[in-house]
N, C-alpha and C positions, 0 to 999 in steps of 0.2 A: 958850646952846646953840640952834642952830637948825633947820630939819627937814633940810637937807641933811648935816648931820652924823650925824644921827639914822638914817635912810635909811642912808646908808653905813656905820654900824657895824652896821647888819642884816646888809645884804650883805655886808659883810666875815665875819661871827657864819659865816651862814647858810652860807657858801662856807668854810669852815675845816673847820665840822660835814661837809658835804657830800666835801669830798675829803681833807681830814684821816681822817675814819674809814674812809673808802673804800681809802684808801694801806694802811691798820693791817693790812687784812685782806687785803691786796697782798702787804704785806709779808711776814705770817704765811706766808701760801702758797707765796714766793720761797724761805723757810727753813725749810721743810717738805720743799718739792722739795730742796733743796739737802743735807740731812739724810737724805732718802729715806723719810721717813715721809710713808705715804700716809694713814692716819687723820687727820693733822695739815692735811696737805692738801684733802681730803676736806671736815672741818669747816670750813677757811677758802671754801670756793666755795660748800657748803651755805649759810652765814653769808651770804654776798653773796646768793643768792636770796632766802633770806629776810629780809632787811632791803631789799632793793631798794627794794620798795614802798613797806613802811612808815616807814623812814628815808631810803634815799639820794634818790632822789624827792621824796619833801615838799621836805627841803633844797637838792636843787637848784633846783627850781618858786619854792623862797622867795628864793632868790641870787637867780634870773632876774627873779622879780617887780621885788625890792627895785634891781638894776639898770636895769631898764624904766624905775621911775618917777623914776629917777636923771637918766637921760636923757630922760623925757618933758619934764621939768619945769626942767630942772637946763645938762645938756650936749648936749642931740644929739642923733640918730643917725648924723650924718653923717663924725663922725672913722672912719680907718680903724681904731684899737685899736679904735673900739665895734666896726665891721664884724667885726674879727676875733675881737672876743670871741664874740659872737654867734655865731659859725661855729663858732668852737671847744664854745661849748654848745650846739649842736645836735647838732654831731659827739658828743661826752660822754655827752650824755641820749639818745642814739638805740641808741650802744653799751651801757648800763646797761639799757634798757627793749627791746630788742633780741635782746641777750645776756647780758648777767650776769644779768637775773632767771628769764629761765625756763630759759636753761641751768640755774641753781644748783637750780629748781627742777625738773627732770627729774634731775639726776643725785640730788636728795633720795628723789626717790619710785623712780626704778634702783636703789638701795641699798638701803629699804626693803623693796622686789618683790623681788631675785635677790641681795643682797648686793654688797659688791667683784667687779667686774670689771671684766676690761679695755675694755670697750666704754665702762662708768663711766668709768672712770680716760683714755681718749682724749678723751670729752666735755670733762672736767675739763679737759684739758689746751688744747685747742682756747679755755675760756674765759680761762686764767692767759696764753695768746698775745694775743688781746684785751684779759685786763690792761693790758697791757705797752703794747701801743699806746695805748689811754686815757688811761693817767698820764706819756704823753709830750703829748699835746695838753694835757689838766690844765698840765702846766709850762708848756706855750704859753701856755695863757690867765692863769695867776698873772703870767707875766714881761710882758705885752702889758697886765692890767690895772695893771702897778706902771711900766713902763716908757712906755707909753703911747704909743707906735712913731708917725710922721708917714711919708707914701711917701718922704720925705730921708731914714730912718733905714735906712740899706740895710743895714748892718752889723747892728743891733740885727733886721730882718726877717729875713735871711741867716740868722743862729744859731737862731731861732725857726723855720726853714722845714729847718736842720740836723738841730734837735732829733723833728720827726716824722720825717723819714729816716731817721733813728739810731732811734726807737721802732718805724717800721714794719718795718725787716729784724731788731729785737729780737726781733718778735711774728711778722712772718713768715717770714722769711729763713731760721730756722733749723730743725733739726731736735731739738726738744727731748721729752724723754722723763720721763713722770712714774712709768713701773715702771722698775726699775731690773734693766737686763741682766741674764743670767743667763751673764753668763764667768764 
């Protein structure tokens, strides 16, 4: 075994933990809304607030690390995958430490102070729109770190550059609604 193996089953670990758990409570909240239970919902963005810090954070800090020394030592910096990895976890870790933590954490202490309401349940919603675009760049950087894109791969850039398109008019394009009508 050697250390570059070593190193990359960190960063592999470390970025499973990182957007693996992150997706769980993605998901939660996608079938919460979709069921129209708003407690269900509710506790899935609370949950991302409060693990922000103390989980999704470390685990991405540690991806990043364990990728740094991947390429300090190892590969580079100069391939574009790395470039666009790197972009993509900026973008990631700005939207988490940005938005999902203190959002989760105001709509925690809104709920607390005045109960449900719609003012809550708007914030809420503004954050699960953000989801949505996050865990489309998330797919960028999984498919970019396994595919490993060269500026000749135009196709393989093409579909990665489709997949935030399609994630941004998910998250903003639309008009989505977390209180469910009153027809």
């Amino acid at each position: 075994m050697d250390w570059f193996s070593i190193v990359k089953s960190l960063h592999v670990i470390s970025a499973i933990l990182w957007v693996g758990g992150g997706f769980v409570l993605f998901l939660l909240g996608v079938l919460a809304e979709r069921a129209g239970n708003i407690d269900d919902k509710l506790y899935a963005m609370r949950a991302s607030g409060q693990l922000g810090g103390r989980f999704f954070a470390p685990m991405s800090m540690l991806t990043l690390v364990f990728g740094l020394i991947m390429c300090s030592f190892w590969v580079g910096f100069s391939d574009l995958w790395v470039v666009i990895g790197l972009a993509g976890y900026a973008t990631t870790f700005s939207i988490g430490m940005l938005i999902f933590k203190p959002t989760g954490e105001r709509i925690g202490a809104m709920i607390a102070k005045e109960g449900v309401t719609p003012a809550a349940l708007a914030i809420g919603q503004r954050m699960m729109s953000a989801a949505r675009f996050d865990y489309a760049v998330m797919l960028v950087i999984i498919i970019d770190m396994v595919l490993k894109p060269t500026a000749h791969d135009i196709g393989i850039l093409a579909g990665m550059a489709l997949i935030i398109a399609v994630g941004a008019t998910l998250a903003f394009g639309g008009n989505r609604r977390l209180v469910p009508s009153a027809a």
